[in-house]
N, C-alpha and C positions, 0 to 999 in steps of 0.2 A: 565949631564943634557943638556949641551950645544950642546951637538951630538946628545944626541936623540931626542929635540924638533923639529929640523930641518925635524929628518926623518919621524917623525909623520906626522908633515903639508906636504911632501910630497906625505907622504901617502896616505894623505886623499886626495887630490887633484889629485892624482894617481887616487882613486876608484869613486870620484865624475865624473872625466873624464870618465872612463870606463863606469861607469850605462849612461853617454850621449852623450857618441862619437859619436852611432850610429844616433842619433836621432829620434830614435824608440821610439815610447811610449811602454808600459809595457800591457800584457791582458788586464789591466782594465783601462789604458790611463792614469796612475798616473803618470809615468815616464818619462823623460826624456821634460817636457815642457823648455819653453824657448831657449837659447843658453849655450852652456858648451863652459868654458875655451878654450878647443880644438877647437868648432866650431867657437869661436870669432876669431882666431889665424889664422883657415883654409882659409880664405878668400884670393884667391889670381885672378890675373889677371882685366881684365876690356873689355866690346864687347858691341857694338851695339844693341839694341832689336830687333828682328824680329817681325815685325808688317803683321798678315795677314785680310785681312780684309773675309768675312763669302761669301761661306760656306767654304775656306781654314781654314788650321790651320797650322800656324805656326811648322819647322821640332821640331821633339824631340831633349832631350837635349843631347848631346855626352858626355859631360865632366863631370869625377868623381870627380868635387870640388865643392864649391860656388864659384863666381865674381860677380864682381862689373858690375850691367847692365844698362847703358844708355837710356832712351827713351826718344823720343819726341814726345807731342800727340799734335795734331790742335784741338780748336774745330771750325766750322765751320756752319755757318745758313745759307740755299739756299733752294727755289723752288725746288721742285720735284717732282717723279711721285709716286702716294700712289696707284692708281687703274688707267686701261683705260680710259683717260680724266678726269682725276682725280688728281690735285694737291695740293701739302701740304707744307706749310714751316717747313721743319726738322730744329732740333735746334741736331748737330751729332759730334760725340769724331770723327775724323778724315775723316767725309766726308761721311759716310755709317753708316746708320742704319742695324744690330746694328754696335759700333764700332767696329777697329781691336782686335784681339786676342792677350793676349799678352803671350808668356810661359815661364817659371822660373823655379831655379831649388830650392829646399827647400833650404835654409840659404839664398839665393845669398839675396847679396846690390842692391838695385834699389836707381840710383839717375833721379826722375823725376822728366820732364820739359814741363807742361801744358801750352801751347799757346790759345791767343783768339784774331783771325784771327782782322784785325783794320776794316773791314766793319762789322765787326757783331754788333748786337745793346745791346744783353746782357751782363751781367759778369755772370759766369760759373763758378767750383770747379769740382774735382771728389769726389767720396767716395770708395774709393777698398775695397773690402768685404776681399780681402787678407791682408791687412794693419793690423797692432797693433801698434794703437794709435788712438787720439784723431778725432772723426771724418769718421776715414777710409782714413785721410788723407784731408777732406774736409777743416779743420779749418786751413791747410797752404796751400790751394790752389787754394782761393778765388780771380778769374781774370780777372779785366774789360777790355774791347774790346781792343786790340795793345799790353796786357803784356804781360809776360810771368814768371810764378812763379814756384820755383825750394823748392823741399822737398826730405829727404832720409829715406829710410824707407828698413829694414828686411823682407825677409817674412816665418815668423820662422814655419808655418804650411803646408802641401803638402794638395793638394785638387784642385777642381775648383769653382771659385769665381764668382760673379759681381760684376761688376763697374758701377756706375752711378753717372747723376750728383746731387749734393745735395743744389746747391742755389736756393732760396725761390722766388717764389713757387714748392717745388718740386716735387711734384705731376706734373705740368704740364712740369718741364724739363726733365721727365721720358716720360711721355708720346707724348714729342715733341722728341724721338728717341734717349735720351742719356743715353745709358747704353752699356754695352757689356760684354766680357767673361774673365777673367785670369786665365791658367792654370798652377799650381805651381806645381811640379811633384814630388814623393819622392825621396831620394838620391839612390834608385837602379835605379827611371828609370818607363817606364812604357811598358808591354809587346807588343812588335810588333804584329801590326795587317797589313792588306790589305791596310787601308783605314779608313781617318780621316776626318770628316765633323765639322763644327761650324754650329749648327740650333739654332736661338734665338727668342722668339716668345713674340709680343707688341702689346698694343690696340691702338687703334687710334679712340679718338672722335672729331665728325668735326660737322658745322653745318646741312651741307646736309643729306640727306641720303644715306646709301651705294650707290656706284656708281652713283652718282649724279656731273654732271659735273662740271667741273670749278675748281678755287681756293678755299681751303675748311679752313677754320678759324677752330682752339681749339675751342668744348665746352666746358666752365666750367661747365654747370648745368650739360650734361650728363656724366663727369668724376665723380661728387661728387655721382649721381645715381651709379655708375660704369656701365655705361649702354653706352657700346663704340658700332661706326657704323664699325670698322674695328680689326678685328684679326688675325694679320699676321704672318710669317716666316720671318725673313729676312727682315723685314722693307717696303716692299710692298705685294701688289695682287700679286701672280705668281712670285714670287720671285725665289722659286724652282721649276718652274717648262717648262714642255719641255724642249729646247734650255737649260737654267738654271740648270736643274733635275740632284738632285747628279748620280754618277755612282758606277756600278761596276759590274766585273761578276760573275757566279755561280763558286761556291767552296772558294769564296775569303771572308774576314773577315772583319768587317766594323765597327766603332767606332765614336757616334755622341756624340760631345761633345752638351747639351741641356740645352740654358739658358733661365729664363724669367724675360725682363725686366718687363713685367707689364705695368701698375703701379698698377691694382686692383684684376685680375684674373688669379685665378690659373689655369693652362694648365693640361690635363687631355692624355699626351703624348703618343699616338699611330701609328704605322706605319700596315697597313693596309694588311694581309699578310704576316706577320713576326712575332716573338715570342724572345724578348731578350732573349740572351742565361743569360748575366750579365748585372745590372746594381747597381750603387753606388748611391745608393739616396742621394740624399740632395747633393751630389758633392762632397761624403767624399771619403777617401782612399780605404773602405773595398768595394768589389765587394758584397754588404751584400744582394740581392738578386738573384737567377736564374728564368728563366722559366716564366717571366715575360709577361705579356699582356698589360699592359698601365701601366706609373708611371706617378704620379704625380709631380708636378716643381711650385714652389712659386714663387711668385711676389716677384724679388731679391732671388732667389735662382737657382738650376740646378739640371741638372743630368747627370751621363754617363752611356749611354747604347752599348752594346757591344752585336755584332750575326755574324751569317755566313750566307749568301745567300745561298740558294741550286737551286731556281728553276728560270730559265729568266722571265723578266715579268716589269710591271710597276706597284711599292707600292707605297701607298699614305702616307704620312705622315699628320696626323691631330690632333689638340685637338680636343677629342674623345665627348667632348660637342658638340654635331657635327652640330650644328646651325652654331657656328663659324666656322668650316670646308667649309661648304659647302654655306653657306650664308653671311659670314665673310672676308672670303679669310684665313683661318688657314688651308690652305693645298699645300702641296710640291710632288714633286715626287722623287721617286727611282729610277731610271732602272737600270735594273741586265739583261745584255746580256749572251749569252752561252750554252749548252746544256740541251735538254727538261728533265727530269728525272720522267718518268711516274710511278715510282714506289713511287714517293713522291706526285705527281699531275700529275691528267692526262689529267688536259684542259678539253673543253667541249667535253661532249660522245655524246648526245643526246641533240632534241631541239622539241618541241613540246609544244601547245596553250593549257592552263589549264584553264576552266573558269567553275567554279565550279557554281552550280547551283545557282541563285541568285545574281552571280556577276555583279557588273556595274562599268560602269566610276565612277569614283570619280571626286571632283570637290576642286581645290585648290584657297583659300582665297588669293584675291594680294593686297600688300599695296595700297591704294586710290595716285592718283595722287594729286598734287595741284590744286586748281581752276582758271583755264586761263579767263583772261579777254579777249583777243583776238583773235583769228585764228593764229594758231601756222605756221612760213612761212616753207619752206621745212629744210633750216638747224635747227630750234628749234625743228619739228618733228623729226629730225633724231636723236640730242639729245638727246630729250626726249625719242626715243625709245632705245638709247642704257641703259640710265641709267634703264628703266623697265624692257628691256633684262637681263642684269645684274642679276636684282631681283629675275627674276621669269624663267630665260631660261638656264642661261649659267650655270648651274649644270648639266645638263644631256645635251644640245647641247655644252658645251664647250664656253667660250671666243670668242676663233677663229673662231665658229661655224664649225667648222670640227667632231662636234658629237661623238661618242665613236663606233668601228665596232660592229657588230651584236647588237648594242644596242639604239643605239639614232642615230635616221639619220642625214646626214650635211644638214647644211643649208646653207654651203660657196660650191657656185658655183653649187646650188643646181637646176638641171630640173625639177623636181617634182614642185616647188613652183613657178618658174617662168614661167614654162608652166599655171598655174592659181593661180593667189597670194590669190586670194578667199578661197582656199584649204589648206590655211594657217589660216584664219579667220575661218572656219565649225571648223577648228582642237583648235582653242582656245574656242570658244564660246562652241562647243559641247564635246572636247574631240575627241581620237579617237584610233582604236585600227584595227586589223587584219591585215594582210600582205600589206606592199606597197613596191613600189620599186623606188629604188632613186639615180641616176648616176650610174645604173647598179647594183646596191645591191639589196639584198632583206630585210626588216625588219617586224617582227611580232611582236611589241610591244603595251605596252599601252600608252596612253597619258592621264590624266589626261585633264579637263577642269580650265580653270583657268577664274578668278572672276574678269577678267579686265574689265572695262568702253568702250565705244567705242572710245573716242579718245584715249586711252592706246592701245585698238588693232589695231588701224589707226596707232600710233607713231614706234610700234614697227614694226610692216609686215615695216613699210617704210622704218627702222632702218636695217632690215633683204634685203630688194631690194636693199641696197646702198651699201653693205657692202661684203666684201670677195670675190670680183670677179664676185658677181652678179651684173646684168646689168642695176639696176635702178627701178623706178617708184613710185607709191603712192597707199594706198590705203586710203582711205578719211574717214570719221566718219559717213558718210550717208551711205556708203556703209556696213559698218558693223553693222549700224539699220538694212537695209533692210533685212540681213540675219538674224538678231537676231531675226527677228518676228517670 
């Protein structure tokens, strides 16, 4: 008996090991939770965390073990820029909305060490959605401005995470930029692609309205409506975009890691001219859809989607709620350089004016301005017309006002408009549509009329004369009566 109790308990601790060396769950996820004997034992070495801040990601992981992985994360509260004269005090896990990225490998040790820089005014915690424990780790890392608190934690499950912060009020320390992405990898590893992006996508309610200049204070009223003035990528307007714009070329394979902090709205994740090949909802392991057109991403959840470029071009990345897209700032770009493939797309054939019997201008409602008590002087007009720009223009003339070719003319450096800025005023008040021509382009589109005041179409033509290389001027609010008649 003395010899075979021994071999028994061997035994069994033999077969316990085996069903979870791997640390593979079983078909139906029953098996292998937690850590096994072997995985507690496996832990060997100790390295630095690679911190990338978005759209990088941090390299994959080389090593077939767990270790022990060190980080240190700042948080950090500073002025910054949320839109074009637009600033916001971020409350950020290392200085960027969203935070760095952090990537893991299943089992490894994290000993982390959350700082809270000595000028900040709040105390701060995280929550890692990747943590098993109390909190996500929030309830030991609770830290007022100059400390620095240290917690160790497992990360016994593969997937991708959020992290945010969780001291009260947390609603608004989510929505003041503090969340970001951890990806914990399974122990094979994850298959090599092209090209790896971090896109995380946050509301921002402020008092102003969209693009409304100046320093913009948290609302509380319109957070609890969930009723945000900004929806972004990456923590501001244009984040991803132009100069910013992820890359890649045709034939090459692209892998977006997709968080959202939130705090209230779900992202409705579309790339505009693409077709995920794979994506892992909810930021689990299994690639458990193909052929995908939009997935959805929860407040505090993700996704990975996974495609291959075929065709050059510029895709837009947006939630597909396309208000926020387009009027929001919830939109990024793609560019994919490389050769045409007209047997997949063949770009434009044909271009010709369809105006089907009946058709007219249409006429677009614009937000009402506030009521001036005074005569606005030339820089509050110019303000004021960039914040209406914003509103009502720079969807189809761009930001930059560089317009989009064959489609929206510029208005940066534009001859057309400053040979008669009036021709800018007939085109707001009435609409306008048939061929013009503009820095030597030709455009046949429509314009829509839009429902501005006269001093809204005074602020903005002014906003439009000052701006991009054009040369100045004004046009005044009497003068846009006088046409209006």
């Amino acid at each position: 008996m003395h010899t075979i109790l021994p071999c028994l308990g061997a035994a069994v601790l033999l077969l316990l090991s085996a069903g979870c060396e791997s640390g593979h769950k079983g078909e139906d996820g029953r098996e292998g939770w937690g850590l096994s004997p072997v995985e507690r034992a496996a832990l060997s070495g100790q390295e630095e965390a690679v911190l990338a801040h978005a759209p990088d990601v941090p390299p994959p992981i080389a090593r077939d073990h767990p270790t022990k992985v060190i980080v240190h994360l700042e948080v950090k509260e500073f002025e910054g820029k949320l839109a074009d004269g637009v600033e916001y005090t971020f409350w950020t896990f290392g200085g960027t909305v969203p935070g760095p990225m952090l990537r893991l490998r299943q089992n490894d040790e994290v000993e982390f060490h959350l700082s809270n820089h000595p000028d900040n005014k709040m105390p701060h915690n995280i929550d890692m959605h990747a943590v098993t424990g109390p909190g996500g780790g929030a309830t030991s890392s609770f830290t007022p401005p100059g400390k620095t608190s240290t917690f160790t934690f497992r990360v016994l499950n593969p997937g991708l995470f959020v992290y945010h912060c969780a001291t009260a009020p947390v609603g608004m320390h989510i929505a003041n930029g503090m969340y970001g992405l951890i990806l914990v990898e399974p122990e094979e590893g994850l298959p090599p692609v092209d090209h790896e992006y971090y896109v995380m996508q946050g509301e921002f309610y402020t008092a102003g309205t969209f693009g409304q200049p100046g320093l913009q204070p948290f609302d509380m009223a319109k957070a609890l409506h969930e009723d945000p003035d900004y929806v972004v990528f990456n923590g501001a307007v244009g984040a991803l975009n132009d100069e910013h714009a992820l890359r890649a070329r045709t034939g090459e394979t692209v892998r977006l890691y997709v968080g959202n902090g939130g705090p209230n709205l779900v992202s409705s994740f579309h790339v505009i001219g693409e077709i995920f090949d794979l994506v892992h909802t909810m930021g689990g392991t299994v690639a458990d859809q193909h052929d995908v057109q939009t997935t959805l991403v929860p407040p505090g959840g993700a996704a990975q989607v996974e495609f291959k470029v075929d065709v050059p071009g510029t895709f837009l990345l947006v939630d597909h709620a396309i208000f926020r897209a387009f009027n929001k700032g919830a939109l990024g770009m793609l560019k994919v350089e490389g050769d045409e493939d007209p047997q997949i797309y063949s770009g434009l054939q044909s271009e010709e004016v369809y105006l089907p019997e009946g058709g007219a201008l249409q006429k677009l409602t614009a937000e009402s301005s506030p009521v001036r008590d005074h005569p606005l002087s030339l820089d509050e007009r110019i303000a004021e017309g960039q914040r209406i720009f914003v509103l009502n223009c720079a969807a189809c003339h761009q930001l930059d006002g560089k317009g989009i070719p064959g489609a929206f003319p510029p208005l940066a450096g534009s001859d057309y408009l400053q040979a008669d800025p009036m021709r800018g005023v007939r085109a707001i008040l009435h609409g306008l549509q048939g061929p013009l021509t503009v820095n030597g382009q030709t455009f046949n589109g429509v314009m829509p009329a839009l429902n501005l005041n006269d001093e809204e179409i005074s602020s903005v033509l002014t906003y439009v004369l000052h701006s991009w290389g054009n040369t100045g001027g004004r046009v005044e609010p009497a003068q846009v009566a006088a046409e209006r008649k």
